[in-house]
VEXDREN-2710 file (C-alpha; in Angstrom, 1 decimal):
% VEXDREN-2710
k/r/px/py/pz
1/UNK/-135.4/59.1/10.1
2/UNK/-135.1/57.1/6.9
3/UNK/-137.2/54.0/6.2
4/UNK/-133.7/51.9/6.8
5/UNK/-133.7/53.6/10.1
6/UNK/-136.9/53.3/10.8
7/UNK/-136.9/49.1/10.2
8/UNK/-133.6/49.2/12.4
9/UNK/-134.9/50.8/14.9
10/UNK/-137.3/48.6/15.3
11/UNK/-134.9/45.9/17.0
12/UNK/-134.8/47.8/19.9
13/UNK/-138.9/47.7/21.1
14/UNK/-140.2/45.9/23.4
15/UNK/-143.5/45.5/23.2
16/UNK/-146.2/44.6/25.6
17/UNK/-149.6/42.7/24.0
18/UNK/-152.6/42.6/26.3
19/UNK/-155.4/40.2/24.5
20/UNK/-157.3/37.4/23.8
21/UNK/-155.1/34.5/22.6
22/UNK/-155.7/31.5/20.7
23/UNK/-154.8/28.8/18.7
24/UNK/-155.4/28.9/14.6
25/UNK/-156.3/24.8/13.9
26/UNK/-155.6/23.9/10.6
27/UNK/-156.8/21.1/8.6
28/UNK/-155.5/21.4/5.0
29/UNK/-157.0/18.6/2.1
30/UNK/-158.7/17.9/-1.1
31/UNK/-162.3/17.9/-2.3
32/UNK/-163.4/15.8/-4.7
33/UNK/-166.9/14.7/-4.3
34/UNK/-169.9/15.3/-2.3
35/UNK/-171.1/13.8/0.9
36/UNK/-174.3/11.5/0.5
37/UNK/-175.4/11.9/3.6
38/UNK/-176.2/16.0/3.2
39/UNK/-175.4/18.3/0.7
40/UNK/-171.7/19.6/2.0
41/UNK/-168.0/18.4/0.2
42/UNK/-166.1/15.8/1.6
43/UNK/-162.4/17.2/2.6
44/UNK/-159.7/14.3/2.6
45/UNK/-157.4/15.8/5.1
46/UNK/-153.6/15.0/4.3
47/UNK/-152.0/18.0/6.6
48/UNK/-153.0/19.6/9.9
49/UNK/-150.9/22.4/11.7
50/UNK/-151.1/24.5/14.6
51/UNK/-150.5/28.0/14.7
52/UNK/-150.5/30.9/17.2
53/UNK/-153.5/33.2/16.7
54/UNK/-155.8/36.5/17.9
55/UNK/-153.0/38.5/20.0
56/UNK/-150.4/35.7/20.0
57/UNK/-150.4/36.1/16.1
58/UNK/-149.7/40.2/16.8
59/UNK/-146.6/39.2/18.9
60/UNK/-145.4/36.3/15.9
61/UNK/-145.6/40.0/13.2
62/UNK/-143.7/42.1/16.1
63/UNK/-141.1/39.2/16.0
64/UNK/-141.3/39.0/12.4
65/UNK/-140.8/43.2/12.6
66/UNK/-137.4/42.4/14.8
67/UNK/-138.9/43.9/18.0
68/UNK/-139.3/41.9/21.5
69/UNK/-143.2/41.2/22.1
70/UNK/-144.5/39.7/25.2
71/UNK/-148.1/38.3/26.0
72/UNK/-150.3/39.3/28.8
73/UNK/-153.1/37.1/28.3
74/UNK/-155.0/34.1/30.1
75/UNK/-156.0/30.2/29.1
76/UNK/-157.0/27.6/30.4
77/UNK/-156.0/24.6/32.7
78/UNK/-156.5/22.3/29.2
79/UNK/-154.5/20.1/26.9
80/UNK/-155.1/23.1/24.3
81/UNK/-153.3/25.7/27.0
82/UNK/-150.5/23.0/26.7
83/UNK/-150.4/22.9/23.2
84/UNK/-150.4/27.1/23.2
85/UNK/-147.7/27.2/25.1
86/UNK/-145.3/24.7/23.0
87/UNK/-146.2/27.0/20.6
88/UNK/-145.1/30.0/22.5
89/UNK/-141.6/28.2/22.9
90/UNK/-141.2/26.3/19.3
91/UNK/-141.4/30.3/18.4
92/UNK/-139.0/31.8/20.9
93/UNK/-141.8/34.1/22.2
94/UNK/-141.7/34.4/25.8
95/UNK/-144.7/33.0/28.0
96/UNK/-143.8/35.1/31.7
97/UNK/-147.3/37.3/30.8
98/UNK/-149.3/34.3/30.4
99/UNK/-151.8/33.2/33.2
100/UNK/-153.7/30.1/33.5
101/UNK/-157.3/29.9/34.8
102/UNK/-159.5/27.1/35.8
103/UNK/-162.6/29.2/34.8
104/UNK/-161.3/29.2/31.4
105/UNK/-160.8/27.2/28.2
106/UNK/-158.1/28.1/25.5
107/UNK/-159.7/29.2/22.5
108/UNK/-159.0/27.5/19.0
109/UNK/-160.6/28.1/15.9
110/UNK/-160.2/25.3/13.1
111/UNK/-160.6/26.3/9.7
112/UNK/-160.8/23.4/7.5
113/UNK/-159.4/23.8/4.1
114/UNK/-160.5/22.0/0.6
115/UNK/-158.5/22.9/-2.4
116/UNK/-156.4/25.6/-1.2
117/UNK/-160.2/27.2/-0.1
118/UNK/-161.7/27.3/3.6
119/UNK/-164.8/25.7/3.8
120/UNK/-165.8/25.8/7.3
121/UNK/-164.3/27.3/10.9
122/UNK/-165.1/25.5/14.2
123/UNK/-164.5/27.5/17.1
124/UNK/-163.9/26.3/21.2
125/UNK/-164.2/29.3/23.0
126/UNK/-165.5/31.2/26.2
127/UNK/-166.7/34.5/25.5
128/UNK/-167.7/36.1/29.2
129/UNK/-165.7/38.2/30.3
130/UNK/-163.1/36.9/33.0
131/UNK/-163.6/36.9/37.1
132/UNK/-162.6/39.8/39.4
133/UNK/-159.9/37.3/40.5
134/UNK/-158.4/36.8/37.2
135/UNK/-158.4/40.7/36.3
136/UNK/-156.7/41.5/39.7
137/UNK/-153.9/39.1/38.3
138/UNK/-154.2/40.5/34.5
139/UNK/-153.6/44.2/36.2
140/UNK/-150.9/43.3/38.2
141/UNK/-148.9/41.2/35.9
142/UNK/-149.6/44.2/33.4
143/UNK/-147.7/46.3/35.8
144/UNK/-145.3/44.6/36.7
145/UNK/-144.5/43.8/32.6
146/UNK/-144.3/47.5/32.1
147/UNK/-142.0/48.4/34.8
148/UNK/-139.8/45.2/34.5
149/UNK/-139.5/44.9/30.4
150/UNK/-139.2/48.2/29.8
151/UNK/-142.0/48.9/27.3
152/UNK/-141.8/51.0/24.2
153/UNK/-145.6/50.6/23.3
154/UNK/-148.5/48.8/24.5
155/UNK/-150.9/47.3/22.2
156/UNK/-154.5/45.6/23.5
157/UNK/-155.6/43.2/20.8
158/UNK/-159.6/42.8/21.7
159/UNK/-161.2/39.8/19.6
160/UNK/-164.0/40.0/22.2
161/UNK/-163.2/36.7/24.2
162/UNK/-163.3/38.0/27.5
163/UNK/-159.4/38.5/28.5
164/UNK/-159.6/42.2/28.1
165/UNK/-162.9/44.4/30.0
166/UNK/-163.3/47.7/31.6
167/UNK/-161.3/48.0/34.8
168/UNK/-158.0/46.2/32.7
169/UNK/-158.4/49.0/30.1
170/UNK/-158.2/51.7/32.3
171/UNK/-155.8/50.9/34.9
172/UNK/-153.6/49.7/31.6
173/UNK/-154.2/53.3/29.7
174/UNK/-153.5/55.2/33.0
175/UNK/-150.6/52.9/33.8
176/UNK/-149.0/53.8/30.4
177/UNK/-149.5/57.2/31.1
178/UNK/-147.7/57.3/33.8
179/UNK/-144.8/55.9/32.2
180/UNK/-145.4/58.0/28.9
181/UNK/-145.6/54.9/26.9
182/UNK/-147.5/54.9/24.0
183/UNK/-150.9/52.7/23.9
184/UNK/-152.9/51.2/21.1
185/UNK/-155.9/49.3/20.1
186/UNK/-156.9/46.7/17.4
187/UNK/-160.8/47.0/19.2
188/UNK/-164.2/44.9/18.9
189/UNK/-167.9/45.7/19.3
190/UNK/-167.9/44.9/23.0
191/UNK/-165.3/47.5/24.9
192/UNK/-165.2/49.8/21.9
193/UNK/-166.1/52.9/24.0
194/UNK/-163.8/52.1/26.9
195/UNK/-160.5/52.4/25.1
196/UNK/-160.8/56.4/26.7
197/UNK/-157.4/58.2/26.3
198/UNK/-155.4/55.5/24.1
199/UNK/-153.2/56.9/22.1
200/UNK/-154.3/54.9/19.0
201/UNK/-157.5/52.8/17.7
202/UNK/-157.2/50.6/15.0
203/UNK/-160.8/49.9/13.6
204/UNK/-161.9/48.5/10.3
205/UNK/-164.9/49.8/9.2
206/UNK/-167.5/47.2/10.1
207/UNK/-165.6/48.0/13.6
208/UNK/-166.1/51.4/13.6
209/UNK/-169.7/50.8/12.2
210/UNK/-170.7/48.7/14.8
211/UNK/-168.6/50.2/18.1
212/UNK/-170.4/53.4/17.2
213/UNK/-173.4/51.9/16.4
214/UNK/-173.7/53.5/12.9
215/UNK/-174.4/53.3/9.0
216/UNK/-171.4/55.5/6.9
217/UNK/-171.1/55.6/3.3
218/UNK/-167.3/55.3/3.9
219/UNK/-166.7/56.2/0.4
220/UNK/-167.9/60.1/1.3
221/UNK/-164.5/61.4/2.8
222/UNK/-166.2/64.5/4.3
223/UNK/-168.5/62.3/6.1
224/UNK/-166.1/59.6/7.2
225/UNK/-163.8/62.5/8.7
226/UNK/-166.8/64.2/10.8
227/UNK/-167.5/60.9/12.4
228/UNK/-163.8/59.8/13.4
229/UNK/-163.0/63.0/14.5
230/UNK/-166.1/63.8/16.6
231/UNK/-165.3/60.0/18.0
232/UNK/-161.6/60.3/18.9
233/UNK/-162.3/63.9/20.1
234/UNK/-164.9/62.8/22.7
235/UNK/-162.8/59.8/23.7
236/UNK/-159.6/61.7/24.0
237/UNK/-157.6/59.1/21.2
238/UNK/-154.6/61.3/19.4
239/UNK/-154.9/59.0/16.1
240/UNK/-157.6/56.8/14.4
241/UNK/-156.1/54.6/11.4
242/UNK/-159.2/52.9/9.5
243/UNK/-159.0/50.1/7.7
244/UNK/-160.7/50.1/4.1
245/UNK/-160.1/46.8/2.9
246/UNK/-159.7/47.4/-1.0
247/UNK/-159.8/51.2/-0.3
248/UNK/-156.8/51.4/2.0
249/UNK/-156.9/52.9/5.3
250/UNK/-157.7/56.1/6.7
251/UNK/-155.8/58.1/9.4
252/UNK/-157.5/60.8/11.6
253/UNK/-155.5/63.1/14.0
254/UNK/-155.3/66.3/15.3
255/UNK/-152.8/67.0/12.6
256/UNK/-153.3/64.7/9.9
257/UNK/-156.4/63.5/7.8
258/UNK/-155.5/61.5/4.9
259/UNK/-156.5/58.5/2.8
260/UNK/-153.8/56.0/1.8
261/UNK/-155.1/54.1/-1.3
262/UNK/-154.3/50.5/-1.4
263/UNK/-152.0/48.5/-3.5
264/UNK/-152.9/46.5/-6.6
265/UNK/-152.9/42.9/-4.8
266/UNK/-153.6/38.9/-5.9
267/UNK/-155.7/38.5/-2.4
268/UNK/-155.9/34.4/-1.5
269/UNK/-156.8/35.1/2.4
270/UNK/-157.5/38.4/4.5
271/UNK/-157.2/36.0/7.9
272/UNK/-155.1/38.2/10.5
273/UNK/-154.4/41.2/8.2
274/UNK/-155.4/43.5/11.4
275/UNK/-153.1/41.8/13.2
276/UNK/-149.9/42.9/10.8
277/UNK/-151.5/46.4/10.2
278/UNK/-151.6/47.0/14.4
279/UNK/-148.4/45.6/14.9
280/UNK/-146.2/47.7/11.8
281/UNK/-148.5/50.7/13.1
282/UNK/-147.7/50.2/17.2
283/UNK/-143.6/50.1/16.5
284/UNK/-144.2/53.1/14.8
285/UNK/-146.4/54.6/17.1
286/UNK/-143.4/54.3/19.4
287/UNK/-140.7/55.3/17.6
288/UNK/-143.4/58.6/17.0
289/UNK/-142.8/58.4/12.7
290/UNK/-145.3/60.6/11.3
291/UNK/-148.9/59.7/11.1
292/UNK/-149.0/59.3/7.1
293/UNK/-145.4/57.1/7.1
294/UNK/-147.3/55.2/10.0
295/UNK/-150.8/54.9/7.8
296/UNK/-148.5/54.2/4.4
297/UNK/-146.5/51.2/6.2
298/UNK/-149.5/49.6/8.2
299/UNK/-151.3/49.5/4.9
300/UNK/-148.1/48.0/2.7
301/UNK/-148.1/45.2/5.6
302/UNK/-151.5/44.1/5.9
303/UNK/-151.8/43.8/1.9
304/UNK/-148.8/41.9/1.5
305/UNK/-149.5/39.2/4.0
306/UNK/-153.0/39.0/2.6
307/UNK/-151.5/37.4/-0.4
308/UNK/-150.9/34.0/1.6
309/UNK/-152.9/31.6/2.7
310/UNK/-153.7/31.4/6.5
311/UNK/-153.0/33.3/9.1
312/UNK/-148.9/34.3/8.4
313/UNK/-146.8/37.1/9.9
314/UNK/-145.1/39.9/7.9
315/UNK/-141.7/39.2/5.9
316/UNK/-139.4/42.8/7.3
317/UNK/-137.7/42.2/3.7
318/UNK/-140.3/42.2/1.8
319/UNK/-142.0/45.4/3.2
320/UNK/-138.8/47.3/3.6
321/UNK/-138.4/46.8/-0.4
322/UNK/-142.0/47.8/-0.9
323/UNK/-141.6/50.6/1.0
324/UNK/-138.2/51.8/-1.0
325/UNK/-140.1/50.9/-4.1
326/UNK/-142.7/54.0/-3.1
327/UNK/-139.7/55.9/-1.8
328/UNK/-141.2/56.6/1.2
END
């Protein structure tokens, strides 16, 4: 397949996102002078925004990508949960995979913003992992999603705030297995080791340092390949794709081990660049592109939206002419 080919197929995925949602607060305004009550700037707010965050902001880069994402996630019986789910329809992204729960509270995390600079981030959150209850009704709706929407790729987005734990891992993986749908995982510190059999894992390397409890000099490529492969071997992953930041990103398979540099970039904000690299890298995961096309496009995304302020989803155009540009 061409690139063009590639980006069009794309319209036809649907997509299932299993994760921990939230809302990104924004409160956007100028500094100008000090505060004499303590030492911290005084931010004269003239904007504030709402936006769709953790796995909610995957599904808004899928959408951007032209595929069909859907949630599976859970809030909380709150005026925030409303608010989420306003945003859910002001997007035109379907809420039928969310669940509510009275044991929960919706995350948000404001990030207030002085000068076009974020000065501080105030986060509402539970972090325990949900009830038996709840993950009997995460696991079924899973199910259900799968068989109903028929899903191209599943993609668990873990920002470690409880929606996702053990038993809705691996009835998920097995589930996807059984319909030979492709699975993969943006992961976090806490189920790291759990994601057994996913067909990707998208760590960065503080990720991968701390899931595997490890130091790396990540700059040694013979030692950086001994560890991912020794890891994804054991855990029975096809595919590691590492994130380097300024280096690029680094992709580990069976088949493939290769380091795609990064670009030259002008970086105002790296907010929710995993988000845009698991998302490019889980529509091609399903449309089964080759590993280094997959690792070369994941990479192009997550540096371009890093250019913006906030938390923002891909532009399709703009990647599909950065991708011609390398004639990929």
């Amino acid at each position: 397949m061409s690139i063009q080919q590639i980006f069009q197929s794309f319209n036809k995925l649907n997509v299932l996102i299993i994760g921990d949602v939230m809302i990104d607060a924004y409160m956007w305004g100028n500094v100008n002078r000090i505060s004499p009550e303590a030492p911290v700037p005084i931010v004269s707010v003239n904007k504030k925004e709402n936006r769709l965050g953790g796995a909610a902001n995957v599904a808004l880069n899928v959408q951007a990508m032209g595929a069909n994402p859907i949630l599976c996630s859970v809030i909380g019986y709150d005026d925030s949960g409303k608010v989420f789910l306003d945003l859910l329809k002001k997007q035109k992204l379907s809420s039928k995979g969310i669940l509510k729960s009275k044991n929960r509270v919706t995350t948000i995390k404001t990030r207030v913003i002085g000068n076009n600079h974020q000065m501080l981030r105030i986060d509402e959150e539970i972090e325990n992992s949900i009830n038996n209850h709840d993950t009997e009704k995460v696991i079924e709706k899973i199910k259900k999603l799968i068989i109903n929407e028929k899903i191209n790729v599943v993609i668990f987005e873990d920002y470690d705030k409880g929606c996702i734990n053990t038993e809705i891992i691996k009835q998920s993986v097995d589930f996807a297995k059984q319909n030979n749908i492709p699975t993969i995982v943006d992961p976090k510190k806490k189920n790291f080791m759990a994601y057994i059999g996913v067909t990707m894992i998208k760590p960065n390397l503080k990720e991968l340092k701390e899931g595997l409890k490890i130091e790396l000099d990540h700059t040694n490529l013979k030692e950086l390949e001994k560890i991912v492969s020794d890891f994804i071997k054991k855990q029975k992953i096809d595919t590691a794709l590492i994130t380097l930041s300024e280096k690029g990103v680094y992709t580990n398979s069976s088949k493939t081990k290769a380091l795609i540099p990064a670009h030259i970039r002008t970086i105002a904000d790296v907010s929710g660049a995993g988000d845009t690299v698991v998302s490019v890298a889980a529509l091609c995961l399903a449309l089964k592109v080759s590993p280094v096309i997959t690792a070369t496009l994941a990479n192009l995304a997550g540096g371009l939206v890093c250019e913006k302020i906030g938390v923002v989803p891909i532009d399709k155009k703009q990647l599909l002419a950065e991708a011609l540009s390398l004639q990929l």
